[in-house]
C-alpha atoms as an extended CHARMM CRD file, in Angstrom:
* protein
*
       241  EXT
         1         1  UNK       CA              0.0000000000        0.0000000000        0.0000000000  PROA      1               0.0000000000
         2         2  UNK       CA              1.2060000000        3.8950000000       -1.0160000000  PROA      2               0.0000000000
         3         3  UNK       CA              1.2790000000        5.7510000000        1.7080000000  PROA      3               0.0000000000
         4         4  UNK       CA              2.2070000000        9.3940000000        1.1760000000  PROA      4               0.0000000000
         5         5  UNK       CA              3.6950000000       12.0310000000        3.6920000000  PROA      5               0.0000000000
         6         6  UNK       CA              2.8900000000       15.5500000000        3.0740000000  PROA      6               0.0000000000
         7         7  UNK       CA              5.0990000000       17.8900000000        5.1160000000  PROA      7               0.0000000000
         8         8  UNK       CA              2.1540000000       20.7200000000        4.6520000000  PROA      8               0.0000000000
         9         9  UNK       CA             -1.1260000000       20.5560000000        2.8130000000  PROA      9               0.0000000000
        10        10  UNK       CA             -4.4700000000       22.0770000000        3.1310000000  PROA      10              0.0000000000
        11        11  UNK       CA             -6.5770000000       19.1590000000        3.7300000000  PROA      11              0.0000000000
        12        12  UNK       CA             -5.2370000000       15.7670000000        3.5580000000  PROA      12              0.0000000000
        13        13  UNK       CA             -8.8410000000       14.6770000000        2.0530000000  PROA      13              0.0000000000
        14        14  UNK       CA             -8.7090000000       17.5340000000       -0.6550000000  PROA      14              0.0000000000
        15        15  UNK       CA             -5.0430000000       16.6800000000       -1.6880000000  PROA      15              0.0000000000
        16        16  UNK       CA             -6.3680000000       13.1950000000       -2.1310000000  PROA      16              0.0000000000
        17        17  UNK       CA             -8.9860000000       14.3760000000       -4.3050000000  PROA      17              0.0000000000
        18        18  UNK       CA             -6.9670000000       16.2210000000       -6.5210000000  PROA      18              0.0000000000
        19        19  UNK       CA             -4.2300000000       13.4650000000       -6.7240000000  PROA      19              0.0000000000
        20        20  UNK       CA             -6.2150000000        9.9170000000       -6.9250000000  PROA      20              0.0000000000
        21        21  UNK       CA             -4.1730000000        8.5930000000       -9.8720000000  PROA      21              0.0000000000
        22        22  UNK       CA             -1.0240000000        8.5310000000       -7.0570000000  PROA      22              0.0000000000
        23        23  UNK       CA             -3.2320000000        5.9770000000       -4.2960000000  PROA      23              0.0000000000
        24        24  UNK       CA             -4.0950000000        3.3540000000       -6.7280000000  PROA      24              0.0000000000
        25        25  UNK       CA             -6.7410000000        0.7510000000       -5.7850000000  PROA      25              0.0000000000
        26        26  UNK       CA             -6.0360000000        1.9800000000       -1.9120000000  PROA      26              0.0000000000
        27        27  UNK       CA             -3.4380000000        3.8230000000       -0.4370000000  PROA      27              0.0000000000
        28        28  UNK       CA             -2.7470000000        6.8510000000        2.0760000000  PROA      28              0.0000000000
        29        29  UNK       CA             -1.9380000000       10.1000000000        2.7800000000  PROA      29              0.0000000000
        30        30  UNK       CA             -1.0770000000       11.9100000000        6.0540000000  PROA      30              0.0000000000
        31        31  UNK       CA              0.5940000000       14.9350000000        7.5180000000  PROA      31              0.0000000000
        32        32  UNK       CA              1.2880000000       16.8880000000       10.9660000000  PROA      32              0.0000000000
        33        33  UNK       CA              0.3980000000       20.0220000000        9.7660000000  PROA      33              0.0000000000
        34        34  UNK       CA             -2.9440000000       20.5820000000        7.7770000000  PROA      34              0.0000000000
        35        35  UNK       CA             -4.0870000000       23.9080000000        7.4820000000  PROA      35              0.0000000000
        36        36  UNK       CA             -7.4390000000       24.0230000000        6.2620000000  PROA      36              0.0000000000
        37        37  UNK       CA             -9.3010000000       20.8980000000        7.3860000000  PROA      37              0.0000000000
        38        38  UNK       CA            -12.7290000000       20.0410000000        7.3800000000  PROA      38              0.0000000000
        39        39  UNK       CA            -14.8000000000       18.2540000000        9.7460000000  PROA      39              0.0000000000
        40        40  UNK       CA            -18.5630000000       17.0430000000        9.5150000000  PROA      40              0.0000000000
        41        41  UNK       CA            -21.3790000000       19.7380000000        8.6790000000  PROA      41              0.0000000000
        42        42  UNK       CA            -18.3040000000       21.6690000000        7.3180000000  PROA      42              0.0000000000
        43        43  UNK       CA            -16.9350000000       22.4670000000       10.0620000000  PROA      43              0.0000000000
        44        44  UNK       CA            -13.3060000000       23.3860000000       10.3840000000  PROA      44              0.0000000000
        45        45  UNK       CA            -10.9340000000       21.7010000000       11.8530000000  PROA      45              0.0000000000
        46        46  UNK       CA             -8.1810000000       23.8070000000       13.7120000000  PROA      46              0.0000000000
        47        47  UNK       CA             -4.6440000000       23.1100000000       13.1080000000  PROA      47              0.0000000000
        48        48  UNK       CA             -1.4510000000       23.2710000000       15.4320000000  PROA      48              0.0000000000
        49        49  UNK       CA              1.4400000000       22.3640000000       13.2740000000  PROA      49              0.0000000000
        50        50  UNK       CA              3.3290000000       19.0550000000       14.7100000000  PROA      50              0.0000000000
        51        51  UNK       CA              0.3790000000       18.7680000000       17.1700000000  PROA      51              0.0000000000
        52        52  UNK       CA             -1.7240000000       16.2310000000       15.7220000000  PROA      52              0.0000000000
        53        53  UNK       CA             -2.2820000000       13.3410000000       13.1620000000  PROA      53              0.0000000000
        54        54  UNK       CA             -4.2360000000       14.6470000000        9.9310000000  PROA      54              0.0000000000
        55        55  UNK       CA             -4.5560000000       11.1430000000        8.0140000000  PROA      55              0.0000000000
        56        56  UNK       CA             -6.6750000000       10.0420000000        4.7490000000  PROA      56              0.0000000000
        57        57  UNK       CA             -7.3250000000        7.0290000000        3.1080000000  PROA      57              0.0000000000
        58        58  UNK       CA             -7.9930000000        6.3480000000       -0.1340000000  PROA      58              0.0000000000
        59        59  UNK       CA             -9.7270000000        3.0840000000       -1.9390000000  PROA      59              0.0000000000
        60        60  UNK       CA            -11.5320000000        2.7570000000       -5.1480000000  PROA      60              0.0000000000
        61        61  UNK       CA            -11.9620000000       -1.0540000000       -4.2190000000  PROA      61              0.0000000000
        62        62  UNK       CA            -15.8440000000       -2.1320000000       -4.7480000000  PROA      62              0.0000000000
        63        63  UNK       CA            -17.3980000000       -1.9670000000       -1.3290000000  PROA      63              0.0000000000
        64        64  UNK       CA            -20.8060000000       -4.0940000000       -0.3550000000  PROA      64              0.0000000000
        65        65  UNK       CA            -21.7480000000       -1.5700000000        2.1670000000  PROA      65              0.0000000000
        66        66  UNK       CA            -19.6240000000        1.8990000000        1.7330000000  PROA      66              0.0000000000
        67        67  UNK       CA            -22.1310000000        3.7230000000        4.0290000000  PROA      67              0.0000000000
        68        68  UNK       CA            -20.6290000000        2.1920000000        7.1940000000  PROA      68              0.0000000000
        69        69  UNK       CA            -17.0660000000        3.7830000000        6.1070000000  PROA      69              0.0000000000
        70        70  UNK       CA            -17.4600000000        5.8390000000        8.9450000000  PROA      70              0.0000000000
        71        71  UNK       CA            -17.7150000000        3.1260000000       11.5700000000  PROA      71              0.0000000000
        72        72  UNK       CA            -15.3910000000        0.7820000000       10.5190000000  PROA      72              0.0000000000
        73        73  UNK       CA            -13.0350000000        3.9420000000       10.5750000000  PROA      73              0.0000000000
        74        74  UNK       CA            -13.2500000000        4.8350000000       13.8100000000  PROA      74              0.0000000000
        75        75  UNK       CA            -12.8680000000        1.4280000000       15.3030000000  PROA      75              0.0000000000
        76        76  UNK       CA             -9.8190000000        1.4120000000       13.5410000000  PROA      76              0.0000000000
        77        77  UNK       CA             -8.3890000000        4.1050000000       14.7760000000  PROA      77              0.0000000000
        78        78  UNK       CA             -9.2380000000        3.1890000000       18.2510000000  PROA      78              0.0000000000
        79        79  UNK       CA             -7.5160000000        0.2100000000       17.7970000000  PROA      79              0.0000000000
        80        80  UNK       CA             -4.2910000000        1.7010000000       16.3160000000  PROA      80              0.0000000000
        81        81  UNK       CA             -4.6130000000        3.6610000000       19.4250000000  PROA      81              0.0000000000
        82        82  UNK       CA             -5.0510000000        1.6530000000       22.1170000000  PROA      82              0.0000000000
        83        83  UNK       CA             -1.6530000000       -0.5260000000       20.8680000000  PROA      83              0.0000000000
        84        84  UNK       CA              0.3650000000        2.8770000000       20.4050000000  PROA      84              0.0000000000
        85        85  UNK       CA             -0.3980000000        4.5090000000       23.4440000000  PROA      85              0.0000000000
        86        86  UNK       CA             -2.4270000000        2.4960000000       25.9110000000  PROA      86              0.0000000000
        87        87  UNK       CA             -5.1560000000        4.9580000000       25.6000000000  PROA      87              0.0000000000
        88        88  UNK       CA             -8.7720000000        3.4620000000       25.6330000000  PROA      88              0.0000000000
        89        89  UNK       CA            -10.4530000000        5.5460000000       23.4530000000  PROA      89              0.0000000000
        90        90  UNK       CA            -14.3430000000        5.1450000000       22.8930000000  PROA      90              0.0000000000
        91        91  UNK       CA            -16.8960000000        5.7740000000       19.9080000000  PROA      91              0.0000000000
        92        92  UNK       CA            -19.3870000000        8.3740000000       19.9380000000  PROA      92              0.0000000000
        93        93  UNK       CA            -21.8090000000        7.8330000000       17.1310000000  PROA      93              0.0000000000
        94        94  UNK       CA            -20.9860000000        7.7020000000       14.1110000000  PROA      94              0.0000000000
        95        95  UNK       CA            -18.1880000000        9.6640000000       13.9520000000  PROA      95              0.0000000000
        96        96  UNK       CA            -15.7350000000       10.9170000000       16.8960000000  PROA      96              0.0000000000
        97        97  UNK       CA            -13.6760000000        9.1520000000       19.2850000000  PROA      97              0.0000000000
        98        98  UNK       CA            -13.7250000000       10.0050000000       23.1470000000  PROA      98              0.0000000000
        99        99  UNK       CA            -11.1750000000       10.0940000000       25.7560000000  PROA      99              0.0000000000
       100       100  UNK       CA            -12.0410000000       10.3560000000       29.5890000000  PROA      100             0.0000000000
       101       101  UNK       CA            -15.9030000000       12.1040000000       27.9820000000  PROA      101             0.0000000000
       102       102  UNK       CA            -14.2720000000       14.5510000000       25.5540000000  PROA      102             0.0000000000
       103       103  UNK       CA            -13.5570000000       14.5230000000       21.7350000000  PROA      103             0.0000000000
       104       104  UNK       CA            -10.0130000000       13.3520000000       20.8430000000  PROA      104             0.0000000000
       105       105  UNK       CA            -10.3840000000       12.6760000000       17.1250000000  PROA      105             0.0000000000
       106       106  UNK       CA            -12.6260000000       12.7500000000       14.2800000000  PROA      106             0.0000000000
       107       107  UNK       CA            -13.7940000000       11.0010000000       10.9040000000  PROA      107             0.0000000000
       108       108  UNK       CA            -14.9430000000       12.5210000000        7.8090000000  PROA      108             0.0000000000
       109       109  UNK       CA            -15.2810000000       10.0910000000        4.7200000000  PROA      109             0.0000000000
       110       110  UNK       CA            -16.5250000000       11.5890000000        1.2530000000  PROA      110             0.0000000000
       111       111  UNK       CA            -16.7680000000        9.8560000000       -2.4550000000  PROA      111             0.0000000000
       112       112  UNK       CA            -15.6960000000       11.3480000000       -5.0900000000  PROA      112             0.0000000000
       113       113  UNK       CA            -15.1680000000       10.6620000000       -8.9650000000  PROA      113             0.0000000000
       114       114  UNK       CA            -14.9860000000        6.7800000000       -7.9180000000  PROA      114             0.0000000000
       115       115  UNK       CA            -13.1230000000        6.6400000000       -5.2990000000  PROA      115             0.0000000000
       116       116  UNK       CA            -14.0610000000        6.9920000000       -1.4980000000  PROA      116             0.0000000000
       117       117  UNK       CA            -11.8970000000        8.5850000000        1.3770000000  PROA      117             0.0000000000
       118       118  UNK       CA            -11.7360000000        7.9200000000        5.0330000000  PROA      118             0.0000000000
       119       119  UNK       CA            -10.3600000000       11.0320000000        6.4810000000  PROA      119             0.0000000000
       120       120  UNK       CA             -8.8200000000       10.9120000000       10.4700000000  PROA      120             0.0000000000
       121       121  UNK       CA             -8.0070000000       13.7970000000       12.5920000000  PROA      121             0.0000000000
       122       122  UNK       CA             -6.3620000000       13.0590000000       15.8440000000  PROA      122             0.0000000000
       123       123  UNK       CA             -5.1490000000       15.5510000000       18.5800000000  PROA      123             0.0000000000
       124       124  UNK       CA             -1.6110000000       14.1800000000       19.9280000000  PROA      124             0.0000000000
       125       125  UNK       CA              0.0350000000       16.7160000000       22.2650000000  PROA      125             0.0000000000
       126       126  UNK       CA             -2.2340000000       20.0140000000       22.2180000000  PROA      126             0.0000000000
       127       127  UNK       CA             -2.0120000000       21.6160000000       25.4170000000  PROA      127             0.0000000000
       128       128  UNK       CA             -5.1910000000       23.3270000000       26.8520000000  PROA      128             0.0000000000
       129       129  UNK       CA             -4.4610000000       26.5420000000       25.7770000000  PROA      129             0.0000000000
       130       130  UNK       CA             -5.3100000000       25.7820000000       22.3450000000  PROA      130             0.0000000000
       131       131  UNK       CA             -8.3560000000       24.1090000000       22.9840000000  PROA      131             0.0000000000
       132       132  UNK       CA             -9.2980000000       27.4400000000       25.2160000000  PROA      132             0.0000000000
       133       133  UNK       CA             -8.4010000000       29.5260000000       22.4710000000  PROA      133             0.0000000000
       134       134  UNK       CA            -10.0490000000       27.7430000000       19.7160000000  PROA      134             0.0000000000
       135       135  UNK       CA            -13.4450000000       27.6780000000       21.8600000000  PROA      135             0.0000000000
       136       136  UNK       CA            -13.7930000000       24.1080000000       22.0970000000  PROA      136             0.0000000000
       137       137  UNK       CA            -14.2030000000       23.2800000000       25.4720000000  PROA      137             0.0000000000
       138       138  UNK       CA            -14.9670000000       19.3160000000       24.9840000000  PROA      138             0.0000000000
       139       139  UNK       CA            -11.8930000000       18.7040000000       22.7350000000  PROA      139             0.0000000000
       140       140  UNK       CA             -8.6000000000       16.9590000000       24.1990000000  PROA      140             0.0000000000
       141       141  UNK       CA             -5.5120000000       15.3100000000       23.4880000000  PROA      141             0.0000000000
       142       142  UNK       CA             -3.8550000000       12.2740000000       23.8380000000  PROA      142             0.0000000000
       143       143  UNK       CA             -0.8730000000       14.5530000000       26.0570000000  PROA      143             0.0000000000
       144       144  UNK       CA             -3.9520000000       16.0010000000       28.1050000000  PROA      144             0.0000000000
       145       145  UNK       CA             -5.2840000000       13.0820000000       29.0460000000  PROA      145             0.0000000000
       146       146  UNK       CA             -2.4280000000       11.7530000000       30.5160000000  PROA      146             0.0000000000
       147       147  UNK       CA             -0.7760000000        9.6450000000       27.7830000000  PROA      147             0.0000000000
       148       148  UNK       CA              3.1730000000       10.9540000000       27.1350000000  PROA      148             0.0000000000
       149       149  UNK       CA              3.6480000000       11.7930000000       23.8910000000  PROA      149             0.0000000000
       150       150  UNK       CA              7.4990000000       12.6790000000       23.5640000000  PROA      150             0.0000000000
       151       151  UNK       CA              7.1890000000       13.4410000000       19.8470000000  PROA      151             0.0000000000
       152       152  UNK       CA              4.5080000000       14.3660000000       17.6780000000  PROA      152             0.0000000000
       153       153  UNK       CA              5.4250000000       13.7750000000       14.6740000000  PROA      153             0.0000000000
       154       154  UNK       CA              6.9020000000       10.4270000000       15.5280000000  PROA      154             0.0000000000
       155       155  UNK       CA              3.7310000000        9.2520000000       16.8020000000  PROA      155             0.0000000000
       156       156  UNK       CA              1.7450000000       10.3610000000       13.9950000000  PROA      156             0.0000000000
       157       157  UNK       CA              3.8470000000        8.6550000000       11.5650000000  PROA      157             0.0000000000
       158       158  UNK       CA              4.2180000000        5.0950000000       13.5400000000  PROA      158             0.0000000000
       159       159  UNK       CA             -0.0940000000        5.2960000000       13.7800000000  PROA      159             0.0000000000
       160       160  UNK       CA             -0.1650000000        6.1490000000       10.2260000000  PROA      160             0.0000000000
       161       161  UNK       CA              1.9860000000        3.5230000000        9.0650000000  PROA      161             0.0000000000
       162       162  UNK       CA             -0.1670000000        1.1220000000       11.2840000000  PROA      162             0.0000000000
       163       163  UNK       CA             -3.3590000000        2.2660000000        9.8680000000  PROA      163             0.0000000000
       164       164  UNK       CA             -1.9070000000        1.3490000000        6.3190000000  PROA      164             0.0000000000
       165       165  UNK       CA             -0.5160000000       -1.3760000000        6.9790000000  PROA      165             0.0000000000
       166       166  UNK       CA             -3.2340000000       -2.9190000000        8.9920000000  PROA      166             0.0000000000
       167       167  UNK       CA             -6.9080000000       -1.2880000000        8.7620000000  PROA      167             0.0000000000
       168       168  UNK       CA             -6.5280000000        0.1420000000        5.2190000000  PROA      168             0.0000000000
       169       169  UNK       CA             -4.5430000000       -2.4190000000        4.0920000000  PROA      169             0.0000000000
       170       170  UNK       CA             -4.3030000000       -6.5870000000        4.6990000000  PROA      170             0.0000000000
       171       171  UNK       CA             -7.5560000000       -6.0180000000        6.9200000000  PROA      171             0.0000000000
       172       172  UNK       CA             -9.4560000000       -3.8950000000        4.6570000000  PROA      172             0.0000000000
       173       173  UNK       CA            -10.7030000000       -7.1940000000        1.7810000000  PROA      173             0.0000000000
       174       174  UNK       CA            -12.6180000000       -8.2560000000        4.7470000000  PROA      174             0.0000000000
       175       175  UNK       CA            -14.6560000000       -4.8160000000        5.4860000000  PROA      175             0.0000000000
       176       176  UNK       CA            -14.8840000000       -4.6490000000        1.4430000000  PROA      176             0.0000000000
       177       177  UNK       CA            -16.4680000000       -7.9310000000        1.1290000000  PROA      177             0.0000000000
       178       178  UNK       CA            -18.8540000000       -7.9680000000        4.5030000000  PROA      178             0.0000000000
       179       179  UNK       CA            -19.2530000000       -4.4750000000        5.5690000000  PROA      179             0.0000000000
       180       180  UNK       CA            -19.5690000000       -3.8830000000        9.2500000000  PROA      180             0.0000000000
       181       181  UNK       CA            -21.4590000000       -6.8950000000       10.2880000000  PROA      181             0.0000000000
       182       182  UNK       CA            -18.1740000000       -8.7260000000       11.1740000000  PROA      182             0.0000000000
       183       183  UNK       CA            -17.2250000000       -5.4320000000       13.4690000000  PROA      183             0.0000000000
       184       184  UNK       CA            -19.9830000000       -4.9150000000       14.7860000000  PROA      184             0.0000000000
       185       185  UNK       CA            -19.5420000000       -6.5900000000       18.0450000000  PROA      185             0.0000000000
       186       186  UNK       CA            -16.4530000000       -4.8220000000       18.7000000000  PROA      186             0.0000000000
       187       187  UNK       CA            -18.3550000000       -2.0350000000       17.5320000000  PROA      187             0.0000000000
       188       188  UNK       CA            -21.1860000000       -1.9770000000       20.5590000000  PROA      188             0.0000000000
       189       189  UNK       CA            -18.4980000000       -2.6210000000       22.8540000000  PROA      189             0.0000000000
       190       190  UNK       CA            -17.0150000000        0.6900000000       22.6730000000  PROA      190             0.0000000000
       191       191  UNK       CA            -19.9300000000        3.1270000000       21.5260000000  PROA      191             0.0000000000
       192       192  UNK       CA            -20.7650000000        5.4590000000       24.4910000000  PROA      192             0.0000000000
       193       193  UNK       CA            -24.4070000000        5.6900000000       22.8380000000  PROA      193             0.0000000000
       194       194  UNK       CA            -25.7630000000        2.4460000000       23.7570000000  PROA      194             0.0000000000
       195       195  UNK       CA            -27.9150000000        2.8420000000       26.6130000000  PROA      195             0.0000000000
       196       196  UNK       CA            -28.1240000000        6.6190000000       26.7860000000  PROA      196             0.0000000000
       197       197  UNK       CA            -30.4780000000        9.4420000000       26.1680000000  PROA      197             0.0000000000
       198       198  UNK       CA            -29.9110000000       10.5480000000       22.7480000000  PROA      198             0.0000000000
       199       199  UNK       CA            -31.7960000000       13.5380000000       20.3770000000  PROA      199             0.0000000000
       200       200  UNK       CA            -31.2820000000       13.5810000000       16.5900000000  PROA      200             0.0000000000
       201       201  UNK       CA            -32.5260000000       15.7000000000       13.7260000000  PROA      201             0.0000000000
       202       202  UNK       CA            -36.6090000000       15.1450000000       15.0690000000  PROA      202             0.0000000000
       203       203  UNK       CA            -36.7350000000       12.6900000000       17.9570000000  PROA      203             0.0000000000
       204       204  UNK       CA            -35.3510000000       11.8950000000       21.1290000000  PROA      204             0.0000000000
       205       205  UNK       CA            -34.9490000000        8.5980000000       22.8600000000  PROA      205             0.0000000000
       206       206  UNK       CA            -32.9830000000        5.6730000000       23.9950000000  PROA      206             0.0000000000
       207       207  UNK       CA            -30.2350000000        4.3260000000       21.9410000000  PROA      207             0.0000000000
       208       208  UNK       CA            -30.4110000000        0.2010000000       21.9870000000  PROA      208             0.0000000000
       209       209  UNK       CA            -28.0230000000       -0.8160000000       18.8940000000  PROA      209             0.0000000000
       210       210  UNK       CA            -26.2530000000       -0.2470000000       16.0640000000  PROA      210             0.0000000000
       211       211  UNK       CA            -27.6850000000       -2.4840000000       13.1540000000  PROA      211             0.0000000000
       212       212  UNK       CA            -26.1610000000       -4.4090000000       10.0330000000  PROA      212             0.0000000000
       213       213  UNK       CA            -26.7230000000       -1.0960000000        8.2920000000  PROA      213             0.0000000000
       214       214  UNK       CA            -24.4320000000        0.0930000000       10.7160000000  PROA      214             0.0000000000
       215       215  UNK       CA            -27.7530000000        2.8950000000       11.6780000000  PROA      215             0.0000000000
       216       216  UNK       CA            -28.5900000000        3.7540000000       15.4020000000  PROA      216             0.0000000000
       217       217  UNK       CA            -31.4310000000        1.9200000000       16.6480000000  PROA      217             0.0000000000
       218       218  UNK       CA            -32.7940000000        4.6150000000       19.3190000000  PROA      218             0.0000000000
       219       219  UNK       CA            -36.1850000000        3.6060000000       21.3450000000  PROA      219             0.0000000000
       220       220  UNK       CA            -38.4120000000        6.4890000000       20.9460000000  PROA      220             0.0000000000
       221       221  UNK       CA            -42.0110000000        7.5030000000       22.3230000000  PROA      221             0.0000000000
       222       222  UNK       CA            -43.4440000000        6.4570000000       18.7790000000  PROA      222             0.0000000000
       223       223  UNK       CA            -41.0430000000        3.4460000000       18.4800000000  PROA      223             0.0000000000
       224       224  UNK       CA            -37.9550000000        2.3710000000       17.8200000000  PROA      224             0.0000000000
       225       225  UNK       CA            -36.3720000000        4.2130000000       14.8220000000  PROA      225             0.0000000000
       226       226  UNK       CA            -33.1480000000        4.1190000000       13.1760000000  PROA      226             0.0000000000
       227       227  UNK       CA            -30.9790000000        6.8780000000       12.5560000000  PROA      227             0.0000000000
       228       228  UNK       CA            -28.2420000000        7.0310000000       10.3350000000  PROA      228             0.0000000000
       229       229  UNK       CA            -26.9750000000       10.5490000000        9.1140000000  PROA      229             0.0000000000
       230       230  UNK       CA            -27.1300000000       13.7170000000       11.0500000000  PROA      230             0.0000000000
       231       231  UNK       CA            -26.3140000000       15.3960000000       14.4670000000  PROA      231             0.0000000000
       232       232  UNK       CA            -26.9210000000       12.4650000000       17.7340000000  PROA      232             0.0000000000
       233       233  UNK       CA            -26.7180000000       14.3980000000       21.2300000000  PROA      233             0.0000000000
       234       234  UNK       CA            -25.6290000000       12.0870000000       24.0560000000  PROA      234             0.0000000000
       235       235  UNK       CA            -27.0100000000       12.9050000000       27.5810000000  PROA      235             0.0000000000
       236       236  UNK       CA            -23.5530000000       12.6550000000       29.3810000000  PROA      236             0.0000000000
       237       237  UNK       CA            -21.5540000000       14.2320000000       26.5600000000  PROA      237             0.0000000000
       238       238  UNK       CA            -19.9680000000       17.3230000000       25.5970000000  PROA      238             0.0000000000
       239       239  UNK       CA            -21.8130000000       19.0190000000       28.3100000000  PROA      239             0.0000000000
       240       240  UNK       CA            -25.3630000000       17.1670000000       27.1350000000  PROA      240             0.0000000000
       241       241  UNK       CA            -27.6030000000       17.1290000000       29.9380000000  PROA      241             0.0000000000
């Protein structure tokens, strides 16, 4: 698997964009200092150069169930995670990962002209001042929460290289084939979701499961219902009560 290392770039999911003929079927791109990123809802993404992991990868293999991109994502990343660092991050529906209640990374994935990326943003060694300054009062790093992280950059290249060589790469024919069903356990196991009080885009509820469509199953007034694009509030998170 290509795996690319951008010193500087914009947005590591726009540079992929403009350069797919360099990924083949799947490959990677990454950098430590990403000026412009994105998040979900358009949102930027601030940027601390050296600070943080700013990672994208890129596949125009035929996918059975593309939609759960997202998911299968995430878990990844928690994994590659939890065996760098010893940090036990957790999965907030659909999209961010949590450490001790507050947002640590993100995951945007997007198609385009064939090919579909899975975008990761991951705060390494921010101190709170940033966070303060940027006005995000939920966000953390892996250095804030406790886990020493001696050099940035070094970190961000040993995850990336695990990511590729792991999740995005020998791992990834399996996801391709069977979608999230065979992650899905793992999955439950770490979504801080399950068994809270959630409200989405018109309803509130209980959240009971993530299905094979890889959609929260919430228990509403009406019903259950399944939600699977949009804003999810967690009672309990981000300052949700």
């Amino acid at each position: 698997m290509n795996l690319i290392y951008l010193p500087e770039t914009d947005s590591t999911n726009t540079w992929a964009k403009q350069n797919l003929a360099r990924f083949g079927s799947l490959g990677a791109v990454y950098t430590t200092n990403q000026t412009a990123g994105r998040g979900r809802l358009g949102r930027r993404w601030e940027n601390l150069p050296g600070c943080g992991l700013y990672y994208t990868a890129v596949t125009s293999l035929p996918m059975v169930q593309p939609s759960t991109l997202p998911l299968y994502a995430g878990l990844a990343l928690a994994d590659v995670l939890r065996r760098h660092t010893g940090a036990q991050p957790l999965l907030k529906w659909p999209n961010d990962l949590l450490l001790h209640g507050k947002k640590l990374a993100g995951i945007l994935c997007e198609g385009a002209h064939g090919a579909w990326m899975a975008g990761c943003g991951v705060n390494l060694c921010h101190p709170a001042g940033y966070f303060a300054r940027s006005g995000l009062p939920h966000g953390t790093s892996l250095a804030l929460e406790g886990v020493a992280v001696e050099d940035g950059p070094a970190l961000a290249k040993q995850l990336a290289e695990d990511l590729s060589e792991n999740a995005f790469g020998k791992d990834f024919a399996r996801f391709a084939a069977h979608g999230i069903a065979p992650f899905l356990d793992e999955y439950r196991a770490s979504c801080v979701n399950l068994g809270r009080a959630v409200e989405f885009d018109g309803g509130r509820g209980i959240a009971r499961d993530i299905d094979a469509e890889g959609r929260l199953v919430v228990d509403t007034a009406d019903g259950a219902e399944a939600v699977f694009t949009g804003e999810v509030s967690v009672r309990g998170i981000y300052g949700k009560v």
